[in-house]
ROVEXKE-60936 format. One line per field, with one value per atom (N, C-alpha, C): y, z, x. Coordinates in Angstrom, 1 decimal, decimal comma, always signed. Example, Ala and Ser with C-alpha at 12.3 -4.5 7.8 and 13.67 -1.06 7.14 Angstrom:
2
y = c(-5,7|-4,5|-3,3|-2,2|-1,1|+0,0)
z = c(+7,8|+7,8|+7,8|+7,1|+7,1|+7,9)
x = c(+13,2|+12,3|+13,2|+12,8|+13,7|+12,9)
***
This chain:
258
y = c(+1,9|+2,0|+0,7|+0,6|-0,4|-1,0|-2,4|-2,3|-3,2|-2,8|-3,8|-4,3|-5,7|-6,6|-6,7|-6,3|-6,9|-7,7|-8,5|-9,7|-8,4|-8,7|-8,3|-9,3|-9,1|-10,0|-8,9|-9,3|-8,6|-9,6|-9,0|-9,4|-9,1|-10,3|-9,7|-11,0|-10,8|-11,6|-12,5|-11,9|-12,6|-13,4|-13,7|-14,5|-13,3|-14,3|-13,7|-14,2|-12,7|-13,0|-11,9|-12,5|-11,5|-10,8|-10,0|-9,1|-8,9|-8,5|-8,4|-6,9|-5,9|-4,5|-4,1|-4,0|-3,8|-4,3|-5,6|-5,9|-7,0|-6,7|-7,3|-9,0|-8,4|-10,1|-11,2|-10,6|-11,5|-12,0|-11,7|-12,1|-13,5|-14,2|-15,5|-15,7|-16,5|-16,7|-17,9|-17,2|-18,0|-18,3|-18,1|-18,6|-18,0|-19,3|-19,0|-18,2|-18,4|-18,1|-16,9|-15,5|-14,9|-14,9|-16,0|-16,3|-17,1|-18,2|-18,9|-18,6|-17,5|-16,6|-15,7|-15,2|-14,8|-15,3|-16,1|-17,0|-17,7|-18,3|-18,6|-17,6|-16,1|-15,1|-15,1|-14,9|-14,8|-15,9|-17,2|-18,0|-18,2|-17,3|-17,0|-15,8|-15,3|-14,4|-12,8|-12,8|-11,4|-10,7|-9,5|-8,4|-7,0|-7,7|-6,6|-7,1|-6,9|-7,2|-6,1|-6,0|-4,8|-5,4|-5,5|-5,9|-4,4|-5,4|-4,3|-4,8|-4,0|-4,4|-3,7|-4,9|-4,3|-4,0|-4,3|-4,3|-2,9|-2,7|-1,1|-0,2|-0,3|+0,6|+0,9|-0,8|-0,2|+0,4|+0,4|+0,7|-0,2|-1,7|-2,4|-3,5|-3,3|-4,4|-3,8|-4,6|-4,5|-5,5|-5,8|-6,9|-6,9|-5,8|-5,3|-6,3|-7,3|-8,6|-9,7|-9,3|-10,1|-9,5|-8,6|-7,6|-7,5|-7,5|-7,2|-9,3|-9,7|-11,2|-11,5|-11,2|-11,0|-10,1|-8,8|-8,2|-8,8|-9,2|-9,9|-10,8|-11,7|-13,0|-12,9|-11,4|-11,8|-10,5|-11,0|-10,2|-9,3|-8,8|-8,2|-6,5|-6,0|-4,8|-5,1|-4,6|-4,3|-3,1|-2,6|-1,7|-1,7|-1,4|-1,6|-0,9|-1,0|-0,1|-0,6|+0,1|+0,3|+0,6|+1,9|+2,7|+3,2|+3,7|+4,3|+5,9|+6,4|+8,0|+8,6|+8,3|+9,0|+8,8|+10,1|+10,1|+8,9|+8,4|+7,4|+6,0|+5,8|+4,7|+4,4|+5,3|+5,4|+4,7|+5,9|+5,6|+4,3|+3,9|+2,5|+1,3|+1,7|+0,3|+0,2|+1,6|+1,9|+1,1|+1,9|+1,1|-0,6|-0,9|-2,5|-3,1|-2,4|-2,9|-2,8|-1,7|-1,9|-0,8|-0,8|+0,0|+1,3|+1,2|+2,4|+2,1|+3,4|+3,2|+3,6|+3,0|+3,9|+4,6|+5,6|+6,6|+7,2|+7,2|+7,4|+8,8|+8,0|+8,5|+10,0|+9,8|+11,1|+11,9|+11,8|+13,0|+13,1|+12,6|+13,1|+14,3|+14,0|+14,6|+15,8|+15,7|+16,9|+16,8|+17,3|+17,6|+17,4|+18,9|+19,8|+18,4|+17,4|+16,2|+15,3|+15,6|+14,7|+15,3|+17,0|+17,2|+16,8|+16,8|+16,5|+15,1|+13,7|+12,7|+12,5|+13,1|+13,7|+13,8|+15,1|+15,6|+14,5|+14,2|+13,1|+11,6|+11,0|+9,8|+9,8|+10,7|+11,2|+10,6|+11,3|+10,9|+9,6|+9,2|+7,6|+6,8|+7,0|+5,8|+6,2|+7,4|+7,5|+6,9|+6,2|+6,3|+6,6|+7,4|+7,5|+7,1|+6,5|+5,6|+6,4|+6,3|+7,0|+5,5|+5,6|+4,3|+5,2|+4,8|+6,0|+5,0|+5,7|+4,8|+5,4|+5,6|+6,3|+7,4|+7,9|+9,3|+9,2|+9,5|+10,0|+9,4|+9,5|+9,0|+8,3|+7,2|+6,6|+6,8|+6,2|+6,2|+5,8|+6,0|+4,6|+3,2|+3,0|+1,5|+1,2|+2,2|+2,8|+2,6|+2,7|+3,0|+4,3|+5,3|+6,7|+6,9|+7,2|+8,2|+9,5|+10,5|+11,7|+11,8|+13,7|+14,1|+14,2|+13,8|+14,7|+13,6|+14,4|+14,1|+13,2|+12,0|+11,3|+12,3|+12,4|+13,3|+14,7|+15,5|+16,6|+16,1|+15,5|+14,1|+14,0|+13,6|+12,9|+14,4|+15,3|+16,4|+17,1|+17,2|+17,5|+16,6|+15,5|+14,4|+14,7|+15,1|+15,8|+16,4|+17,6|+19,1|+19,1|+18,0|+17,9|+16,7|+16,2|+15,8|+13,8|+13,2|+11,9|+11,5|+10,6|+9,3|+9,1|+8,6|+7,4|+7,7|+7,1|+7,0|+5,9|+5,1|+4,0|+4,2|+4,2|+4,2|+2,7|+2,8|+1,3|+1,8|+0,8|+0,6|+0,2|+0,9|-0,1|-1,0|-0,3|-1,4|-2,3|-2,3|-3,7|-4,3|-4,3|-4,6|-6,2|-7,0|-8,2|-9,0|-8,1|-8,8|-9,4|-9,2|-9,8|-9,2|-8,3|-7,7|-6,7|-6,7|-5,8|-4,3|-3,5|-2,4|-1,4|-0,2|+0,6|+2,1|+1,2|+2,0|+3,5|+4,0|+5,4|+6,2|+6,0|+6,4|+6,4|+5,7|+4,9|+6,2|+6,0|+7,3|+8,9|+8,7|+10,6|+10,8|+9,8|+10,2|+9,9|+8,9|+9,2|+10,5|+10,9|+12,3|+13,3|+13,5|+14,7|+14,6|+13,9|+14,4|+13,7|+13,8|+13,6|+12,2|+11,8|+10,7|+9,4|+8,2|+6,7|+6,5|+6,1|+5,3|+4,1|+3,3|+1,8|+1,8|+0,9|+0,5|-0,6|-0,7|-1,8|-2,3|-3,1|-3,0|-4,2|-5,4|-6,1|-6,4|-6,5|-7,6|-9,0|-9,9|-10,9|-11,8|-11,2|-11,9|-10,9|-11,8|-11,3|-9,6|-10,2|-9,0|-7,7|-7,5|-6,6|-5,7|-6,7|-6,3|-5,5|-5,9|-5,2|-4,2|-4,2|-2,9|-1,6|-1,7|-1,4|-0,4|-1,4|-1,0|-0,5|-0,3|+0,9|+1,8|+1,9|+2,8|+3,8|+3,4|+4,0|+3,9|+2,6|+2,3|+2,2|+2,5|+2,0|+0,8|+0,2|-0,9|-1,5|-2,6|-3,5|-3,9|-3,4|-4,7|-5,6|-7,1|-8,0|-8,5|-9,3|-10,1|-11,2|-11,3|-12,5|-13,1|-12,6|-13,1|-14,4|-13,9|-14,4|-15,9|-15,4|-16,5|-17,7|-16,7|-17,8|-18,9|-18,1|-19,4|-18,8|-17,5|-16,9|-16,0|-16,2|-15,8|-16,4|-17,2|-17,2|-16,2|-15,6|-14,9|-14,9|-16,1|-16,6|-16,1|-16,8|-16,7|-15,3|-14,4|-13,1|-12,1|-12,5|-12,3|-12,5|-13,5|-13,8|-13,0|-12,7|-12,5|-10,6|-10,2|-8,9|-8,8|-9,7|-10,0|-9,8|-10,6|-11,1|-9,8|-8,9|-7,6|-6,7|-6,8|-5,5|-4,6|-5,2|-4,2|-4,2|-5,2|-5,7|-4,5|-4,0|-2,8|-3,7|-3,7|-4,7|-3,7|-2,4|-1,8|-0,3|-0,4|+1,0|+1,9|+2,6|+3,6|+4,2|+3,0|+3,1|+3,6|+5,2|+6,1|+6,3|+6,5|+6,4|+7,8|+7,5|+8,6|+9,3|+10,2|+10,7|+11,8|+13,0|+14,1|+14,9|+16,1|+16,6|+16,3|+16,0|+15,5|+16,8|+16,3|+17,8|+18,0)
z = c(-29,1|-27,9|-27,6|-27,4|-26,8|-25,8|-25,2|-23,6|-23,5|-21,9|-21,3|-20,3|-20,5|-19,1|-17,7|-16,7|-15,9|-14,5|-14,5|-12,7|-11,9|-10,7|-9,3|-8,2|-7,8|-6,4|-5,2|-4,4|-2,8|-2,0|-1,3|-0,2|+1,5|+2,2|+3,2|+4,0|+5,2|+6,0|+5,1|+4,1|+3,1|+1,9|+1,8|+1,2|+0,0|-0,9|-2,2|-1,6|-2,0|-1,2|-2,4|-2,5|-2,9|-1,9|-1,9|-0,8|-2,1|-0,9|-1,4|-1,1|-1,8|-2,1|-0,8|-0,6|+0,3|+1,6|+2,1|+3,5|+3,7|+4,4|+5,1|+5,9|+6,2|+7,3|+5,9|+4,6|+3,9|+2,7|+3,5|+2,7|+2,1|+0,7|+0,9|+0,1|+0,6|+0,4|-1,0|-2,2|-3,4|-3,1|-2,6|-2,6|-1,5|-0,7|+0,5|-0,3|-1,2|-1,6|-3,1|-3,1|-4,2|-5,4|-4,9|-5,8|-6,5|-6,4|-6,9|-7,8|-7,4|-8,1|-9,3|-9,2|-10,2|-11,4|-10,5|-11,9|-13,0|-12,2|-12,7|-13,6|-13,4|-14,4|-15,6|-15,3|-16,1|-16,7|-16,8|-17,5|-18,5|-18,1|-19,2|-19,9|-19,6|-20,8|-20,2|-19,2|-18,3|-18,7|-19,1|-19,1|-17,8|-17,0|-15,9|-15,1|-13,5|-12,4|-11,6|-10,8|-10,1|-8,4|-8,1|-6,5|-5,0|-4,8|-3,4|-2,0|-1,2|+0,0|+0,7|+1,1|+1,5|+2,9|+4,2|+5,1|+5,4|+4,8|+4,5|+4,3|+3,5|+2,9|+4,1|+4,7|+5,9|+7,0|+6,8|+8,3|+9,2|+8,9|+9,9|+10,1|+9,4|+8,7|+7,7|+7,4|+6,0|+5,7|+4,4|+3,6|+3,0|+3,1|+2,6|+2,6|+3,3|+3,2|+1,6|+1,6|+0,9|-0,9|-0,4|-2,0|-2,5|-1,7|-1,3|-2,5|-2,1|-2,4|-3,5|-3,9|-5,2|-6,4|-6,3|-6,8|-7,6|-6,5|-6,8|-7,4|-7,8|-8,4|-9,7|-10,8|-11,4|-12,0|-13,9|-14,5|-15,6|-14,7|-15,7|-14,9|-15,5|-15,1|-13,6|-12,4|-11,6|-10,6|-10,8|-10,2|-8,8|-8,0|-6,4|-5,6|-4,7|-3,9|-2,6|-2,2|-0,8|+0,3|+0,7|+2,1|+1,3|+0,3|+0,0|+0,3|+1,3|+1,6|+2,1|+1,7|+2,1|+0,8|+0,5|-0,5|-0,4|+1,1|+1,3|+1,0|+1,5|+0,9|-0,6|-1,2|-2,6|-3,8|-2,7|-3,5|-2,7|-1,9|-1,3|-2,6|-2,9|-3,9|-5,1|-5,5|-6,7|-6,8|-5,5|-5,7|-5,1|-4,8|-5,1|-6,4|-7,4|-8,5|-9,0|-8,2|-8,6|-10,1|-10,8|-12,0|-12,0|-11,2|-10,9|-9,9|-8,5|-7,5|-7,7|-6,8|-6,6|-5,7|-5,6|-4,6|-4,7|-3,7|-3,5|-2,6|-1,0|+0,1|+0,0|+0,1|+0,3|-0,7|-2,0|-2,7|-2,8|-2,2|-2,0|-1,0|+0,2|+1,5|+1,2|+0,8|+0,1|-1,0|-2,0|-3,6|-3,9|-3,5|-3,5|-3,4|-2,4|-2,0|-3,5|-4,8|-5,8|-6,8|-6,4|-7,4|-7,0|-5,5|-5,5|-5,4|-5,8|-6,0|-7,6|-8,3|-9,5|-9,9|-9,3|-9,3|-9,3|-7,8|-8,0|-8,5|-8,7|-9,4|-11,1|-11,3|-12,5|-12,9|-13,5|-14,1|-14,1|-15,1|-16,0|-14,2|-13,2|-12,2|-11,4|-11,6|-10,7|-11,3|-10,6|-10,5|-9,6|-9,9|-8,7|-9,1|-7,8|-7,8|-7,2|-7,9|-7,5|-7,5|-6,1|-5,5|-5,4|-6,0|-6,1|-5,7|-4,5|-4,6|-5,2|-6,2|-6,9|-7,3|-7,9|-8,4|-7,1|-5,7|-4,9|-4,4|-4,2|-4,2|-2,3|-2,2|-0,8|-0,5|+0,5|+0,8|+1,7|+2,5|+3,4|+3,6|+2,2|+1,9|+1,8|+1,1|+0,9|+2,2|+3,6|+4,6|+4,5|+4,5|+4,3|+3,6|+3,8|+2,2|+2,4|+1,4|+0,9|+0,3|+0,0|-0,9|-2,0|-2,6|-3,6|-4,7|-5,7|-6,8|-8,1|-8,4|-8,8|-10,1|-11,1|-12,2|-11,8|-11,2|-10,7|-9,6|-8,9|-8,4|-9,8|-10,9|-12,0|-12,9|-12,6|-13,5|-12,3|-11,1|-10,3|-10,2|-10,8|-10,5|-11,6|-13,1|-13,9|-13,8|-13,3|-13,1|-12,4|-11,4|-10,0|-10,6|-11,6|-12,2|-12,2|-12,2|-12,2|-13,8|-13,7|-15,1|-15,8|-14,7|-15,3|-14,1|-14,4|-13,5|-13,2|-12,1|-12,0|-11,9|-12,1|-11,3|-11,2|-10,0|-9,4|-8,7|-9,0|-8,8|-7,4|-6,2|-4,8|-5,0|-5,3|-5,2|-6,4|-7,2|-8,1|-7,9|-6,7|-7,1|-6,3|-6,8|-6,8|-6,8|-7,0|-7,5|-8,9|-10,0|-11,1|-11,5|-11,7|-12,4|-13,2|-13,8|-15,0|-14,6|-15,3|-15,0|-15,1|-14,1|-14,3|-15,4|-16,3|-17,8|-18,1|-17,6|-17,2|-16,9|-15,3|-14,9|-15,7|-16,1|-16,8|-18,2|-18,7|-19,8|-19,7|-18,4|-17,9|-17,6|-16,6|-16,8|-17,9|-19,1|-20,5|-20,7|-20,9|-22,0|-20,8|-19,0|-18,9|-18,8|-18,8|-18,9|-20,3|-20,2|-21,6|-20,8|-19,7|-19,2|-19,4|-20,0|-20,0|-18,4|-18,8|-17,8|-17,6|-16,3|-16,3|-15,4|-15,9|-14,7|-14,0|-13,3|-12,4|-11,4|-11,0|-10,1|-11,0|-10,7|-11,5|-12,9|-13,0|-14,0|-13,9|-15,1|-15,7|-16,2|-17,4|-18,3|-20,1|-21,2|-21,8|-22,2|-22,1|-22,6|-22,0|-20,9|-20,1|-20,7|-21,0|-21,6|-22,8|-23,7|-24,6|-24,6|-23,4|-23,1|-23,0|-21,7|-21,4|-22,3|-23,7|-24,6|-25,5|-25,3|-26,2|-25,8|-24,4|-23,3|-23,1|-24,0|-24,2|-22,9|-22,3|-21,0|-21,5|-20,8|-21,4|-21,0|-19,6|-18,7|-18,3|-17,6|-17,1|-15,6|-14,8|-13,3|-13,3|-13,4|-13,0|-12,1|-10,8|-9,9|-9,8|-9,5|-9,4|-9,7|-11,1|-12,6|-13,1|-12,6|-13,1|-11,9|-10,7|-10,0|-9,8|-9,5|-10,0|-11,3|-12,2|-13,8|-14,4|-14,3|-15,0|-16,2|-16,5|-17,9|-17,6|-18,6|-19,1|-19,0|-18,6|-18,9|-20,4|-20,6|-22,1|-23,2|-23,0|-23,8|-24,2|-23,2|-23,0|-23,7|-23,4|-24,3|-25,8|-26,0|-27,8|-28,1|-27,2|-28,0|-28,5|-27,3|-27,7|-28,7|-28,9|-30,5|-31,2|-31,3|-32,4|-33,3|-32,0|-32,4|-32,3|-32,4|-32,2|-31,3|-30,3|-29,1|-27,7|-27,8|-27,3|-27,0|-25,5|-25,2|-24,4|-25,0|-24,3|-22,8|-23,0|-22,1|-21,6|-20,0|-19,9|-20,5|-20,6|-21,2|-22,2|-23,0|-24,6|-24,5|-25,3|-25,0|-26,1|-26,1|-26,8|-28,0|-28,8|-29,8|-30,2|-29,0|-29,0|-29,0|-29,8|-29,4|-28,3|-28,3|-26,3|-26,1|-25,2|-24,8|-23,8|-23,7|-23,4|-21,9)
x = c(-108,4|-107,4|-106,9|-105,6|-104,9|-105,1|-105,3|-105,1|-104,2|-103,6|-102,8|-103,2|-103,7|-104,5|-103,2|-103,2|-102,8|-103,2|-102,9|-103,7|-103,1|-103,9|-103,7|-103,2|-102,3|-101,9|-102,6|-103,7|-103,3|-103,2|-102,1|-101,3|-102,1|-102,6|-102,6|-101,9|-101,3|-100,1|-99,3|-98,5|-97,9|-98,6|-99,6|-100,7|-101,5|-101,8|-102,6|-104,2|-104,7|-106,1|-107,1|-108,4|-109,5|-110,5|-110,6|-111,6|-113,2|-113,9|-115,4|-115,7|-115,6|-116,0|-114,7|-113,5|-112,7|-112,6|-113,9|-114,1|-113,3|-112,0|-111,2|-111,0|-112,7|-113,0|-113,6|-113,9|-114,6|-113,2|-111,8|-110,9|-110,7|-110,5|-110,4|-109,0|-108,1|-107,0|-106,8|-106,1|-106,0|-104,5|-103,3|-102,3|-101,4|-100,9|-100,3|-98,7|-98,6|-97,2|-97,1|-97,3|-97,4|-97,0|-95,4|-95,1|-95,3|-96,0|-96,6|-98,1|-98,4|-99,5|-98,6|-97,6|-96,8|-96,4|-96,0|-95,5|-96,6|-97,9|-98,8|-99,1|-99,2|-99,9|-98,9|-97,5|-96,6|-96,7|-96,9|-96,7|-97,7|-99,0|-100,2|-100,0|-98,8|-98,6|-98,6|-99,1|-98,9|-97,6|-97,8|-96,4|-96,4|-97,6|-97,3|-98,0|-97,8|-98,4|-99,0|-99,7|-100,2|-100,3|-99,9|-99,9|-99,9|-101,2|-101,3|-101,1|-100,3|-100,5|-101,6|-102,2|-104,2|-103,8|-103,3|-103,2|-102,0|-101,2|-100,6|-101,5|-102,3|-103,8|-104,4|-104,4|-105,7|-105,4|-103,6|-102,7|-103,2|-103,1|-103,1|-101,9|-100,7|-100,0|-99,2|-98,8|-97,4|-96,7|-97,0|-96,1|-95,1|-94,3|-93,0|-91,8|-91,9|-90,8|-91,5|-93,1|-93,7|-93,2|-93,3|-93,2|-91,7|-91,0|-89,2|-88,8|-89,5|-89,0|-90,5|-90,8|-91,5|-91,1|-90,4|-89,9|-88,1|-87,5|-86,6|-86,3|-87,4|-88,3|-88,7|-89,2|-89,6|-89,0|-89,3|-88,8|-90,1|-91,1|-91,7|-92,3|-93,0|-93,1|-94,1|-94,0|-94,5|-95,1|-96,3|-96,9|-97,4|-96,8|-97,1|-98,2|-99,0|-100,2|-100,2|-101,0|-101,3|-100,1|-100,7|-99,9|-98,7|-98,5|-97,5|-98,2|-97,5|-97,6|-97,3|-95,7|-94,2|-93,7|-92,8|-91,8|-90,4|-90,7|-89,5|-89,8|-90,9|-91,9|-91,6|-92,1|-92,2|-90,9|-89,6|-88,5|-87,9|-88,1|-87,8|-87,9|-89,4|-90,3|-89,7|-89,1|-88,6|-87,1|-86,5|-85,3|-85,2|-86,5|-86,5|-86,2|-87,2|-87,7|-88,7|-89,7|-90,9|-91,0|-91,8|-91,5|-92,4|-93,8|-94,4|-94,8|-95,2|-96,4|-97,6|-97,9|-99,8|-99,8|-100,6|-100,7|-102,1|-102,8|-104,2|-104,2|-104,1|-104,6|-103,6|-102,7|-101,8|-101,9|-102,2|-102,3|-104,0|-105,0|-106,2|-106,0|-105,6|-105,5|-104,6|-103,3|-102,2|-101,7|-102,8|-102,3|-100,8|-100,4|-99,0|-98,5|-98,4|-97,4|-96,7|-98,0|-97,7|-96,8|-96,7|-95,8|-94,4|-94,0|-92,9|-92,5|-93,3|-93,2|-93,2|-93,5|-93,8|-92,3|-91,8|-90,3|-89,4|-89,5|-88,7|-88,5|-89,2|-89,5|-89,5|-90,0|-90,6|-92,5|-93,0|-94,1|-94,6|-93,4|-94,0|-94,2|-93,2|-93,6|-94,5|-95,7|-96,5|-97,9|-98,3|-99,9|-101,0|-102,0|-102,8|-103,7|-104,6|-105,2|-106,6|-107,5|-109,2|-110,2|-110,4|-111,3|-112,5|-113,6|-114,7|-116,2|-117,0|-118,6|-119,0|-120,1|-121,0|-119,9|-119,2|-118,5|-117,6|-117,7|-117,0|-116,0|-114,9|-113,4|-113,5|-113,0|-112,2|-111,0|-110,6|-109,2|-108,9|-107,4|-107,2|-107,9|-107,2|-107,8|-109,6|-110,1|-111,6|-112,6|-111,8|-112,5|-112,9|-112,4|-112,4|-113,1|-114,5|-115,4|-115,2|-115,1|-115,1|-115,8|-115,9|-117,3|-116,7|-115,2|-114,3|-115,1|-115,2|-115,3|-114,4|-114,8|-113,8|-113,1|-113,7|-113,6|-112,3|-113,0|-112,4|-110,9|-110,9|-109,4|-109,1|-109,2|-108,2|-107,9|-108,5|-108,4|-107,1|-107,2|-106,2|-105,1|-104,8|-103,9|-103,2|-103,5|-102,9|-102,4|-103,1|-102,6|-101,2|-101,2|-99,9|-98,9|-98,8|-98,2|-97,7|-99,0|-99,4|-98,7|-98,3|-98,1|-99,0|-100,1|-101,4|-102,4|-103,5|-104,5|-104,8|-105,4|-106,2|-107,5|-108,9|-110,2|-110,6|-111,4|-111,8|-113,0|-113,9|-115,2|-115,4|-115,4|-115,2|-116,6|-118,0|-119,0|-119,1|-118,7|-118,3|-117,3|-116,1|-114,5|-115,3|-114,7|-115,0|-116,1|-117,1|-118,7|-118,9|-117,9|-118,2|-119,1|-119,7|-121,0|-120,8|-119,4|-118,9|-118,3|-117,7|-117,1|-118,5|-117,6|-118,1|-117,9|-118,4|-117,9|-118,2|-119,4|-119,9|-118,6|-118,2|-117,5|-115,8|-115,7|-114,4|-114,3|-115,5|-115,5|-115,6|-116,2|-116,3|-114,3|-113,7|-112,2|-111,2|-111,5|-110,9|-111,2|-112,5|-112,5|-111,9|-112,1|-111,6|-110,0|-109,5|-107,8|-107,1|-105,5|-104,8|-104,2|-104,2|-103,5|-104,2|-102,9|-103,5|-104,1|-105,3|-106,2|-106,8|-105,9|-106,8|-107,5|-108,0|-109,7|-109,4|-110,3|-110,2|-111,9|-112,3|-113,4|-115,1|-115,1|-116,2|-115,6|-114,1|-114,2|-114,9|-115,5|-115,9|-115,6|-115,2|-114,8|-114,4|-114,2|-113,4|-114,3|-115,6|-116,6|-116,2|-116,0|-115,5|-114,4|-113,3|-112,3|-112,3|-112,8|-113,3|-113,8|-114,6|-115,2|-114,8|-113,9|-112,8|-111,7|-111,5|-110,7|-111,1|-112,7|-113,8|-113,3|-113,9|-114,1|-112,7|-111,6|-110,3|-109,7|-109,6|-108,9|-107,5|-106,0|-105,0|-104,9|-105,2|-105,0|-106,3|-106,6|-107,3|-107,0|-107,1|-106,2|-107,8|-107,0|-108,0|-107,6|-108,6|-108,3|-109,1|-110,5|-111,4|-111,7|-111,9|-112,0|-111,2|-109,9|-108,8|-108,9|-108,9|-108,4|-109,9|-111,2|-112,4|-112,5|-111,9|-111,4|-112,9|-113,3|-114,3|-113,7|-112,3|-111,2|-110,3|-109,5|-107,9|-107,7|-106,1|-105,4|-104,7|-104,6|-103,6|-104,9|-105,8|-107,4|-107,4|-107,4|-107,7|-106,5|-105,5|-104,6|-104,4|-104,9|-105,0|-106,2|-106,8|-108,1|-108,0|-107,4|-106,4|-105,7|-104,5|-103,8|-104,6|-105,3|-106,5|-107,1|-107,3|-108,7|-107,7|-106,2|-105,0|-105,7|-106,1|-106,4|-105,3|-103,9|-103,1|-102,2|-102,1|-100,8|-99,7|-98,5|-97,9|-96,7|-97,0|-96,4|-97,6|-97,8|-98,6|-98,1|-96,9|-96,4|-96,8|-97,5|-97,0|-98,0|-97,8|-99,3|-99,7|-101,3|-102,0|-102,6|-102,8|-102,9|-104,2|-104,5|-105,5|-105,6|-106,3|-106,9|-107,2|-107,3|-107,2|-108,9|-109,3|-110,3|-111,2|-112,5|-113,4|-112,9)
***
């Protein structure tokens, strides 16, 4: 399986920041300026960005002047998140520039809501995003726990007419203590859709992992900005092992799965 690494920007009061398993007060700020986090990834070879607004997620805030002037900035594919859940929202980012959204909370809460973002947007720009503790999915910015099942969410995310999937590890997402590969493989085999991971990246081992694990994508953040991987490194090393996806799209050639 192919993957396509991509960095994470989150955005909280204009600023590139890491959070510690989603907690807000434990944010630490890697760049007053995103764009200056952009360009740094892009210049290591990045062909996609994944940027969330954390404070939209938590509905406490919104960076949408932050994203508005980052979008206009750069020329590679961009994946947008948090607090998108409005169909107006959605097609807003689109007609920025953004190339796909994420969508979590709203189509947890109202399925039916994804077919008509589905409809309208089309496919290829949706992503939904499954923030899961142990199996079970979060939301509003993973304050919200639910009993839903991460597995059975990506088998309904299909069904209602999702692009791609995301899953993220909320108790590994910035601990460094590796993916949660288990989980990562129970949602490759139940649906036909490319799926990236996210949550305790490392280093390159990970990655690989990952691209066992039949991930299409990777979102890294802490990894990247602690200097516990090159991005460029990480990238050759993809070349190297033709495990390199240079577009999410580019879908993968696989068998219908159990």
């Amino acid at each position: 399986m192919k993957l396509l690494l991509i960095p994470s920007l989150d955005l909280v009061k204009g600023r590139v920041v890491r959070l510690t398993r989603g907690r807000l007060e434990e944010a630490k700020v890697y760049f007053e300026d995103p764009l200056e986090a952009a360009r740094l990834w892009i210049d290591e070879g990045a062909d996609a960005l994944h940027v969330v607004d954390i404070e939209a997620a938590m509905e406490v805030g919104d960076n949408l002047p932050a994203i508005k002037r980052l979008l206009r900035a750069v020329d590679v594919e961009v994946q947008v998140a948090g607090g998108v859940r409005s169909l107006e929202r959605a097609k807003e980012l689109i007609d920025l520039g953004a190339a796909r959204v994420v969508v979590s909370t709203r189509f947890v809460e109202d399925p039916s809501w994804l077919e008509e973002l589905a409809s309208v947007l089309e496919p290829r720009r949706v992503v939904v995003a499954l923030d899961h503790r142990g199996g079970l999915v979060a939301v509003k910015g993973w304050i919200k726990q639910t009993a839903l099942s991460l597995v059975e969410l990506a088998k309904e995310a299909e069904r209602r007419g999702a692009g791609y999937l995301l899953v993220t590890s909320i108790e590994r997402d910035g601990m460094l203590t590796g993916l949660d590969l288990d989980s990562l493989r129970r949602v490759v085999e139940a649906v036909h859709l490319p799926v990236m991971a996210a949550g305790g990246v490392r280093g390159l081992s990970d990655v690989l992992a990952a691209a066992r694990a039949g991930a299409a994508g990777i979102v890294v953040g802490k990894a990247l900005y602690e200097g516990w991987m090159k991005l460029s490194q990480a990238i050759r090393a993809l070349n190297e092992a033709g495990l390199r996806r240079r577009h999410v799209d580019e879908q993968a050639s696989r068998g219908p799965q159990g």
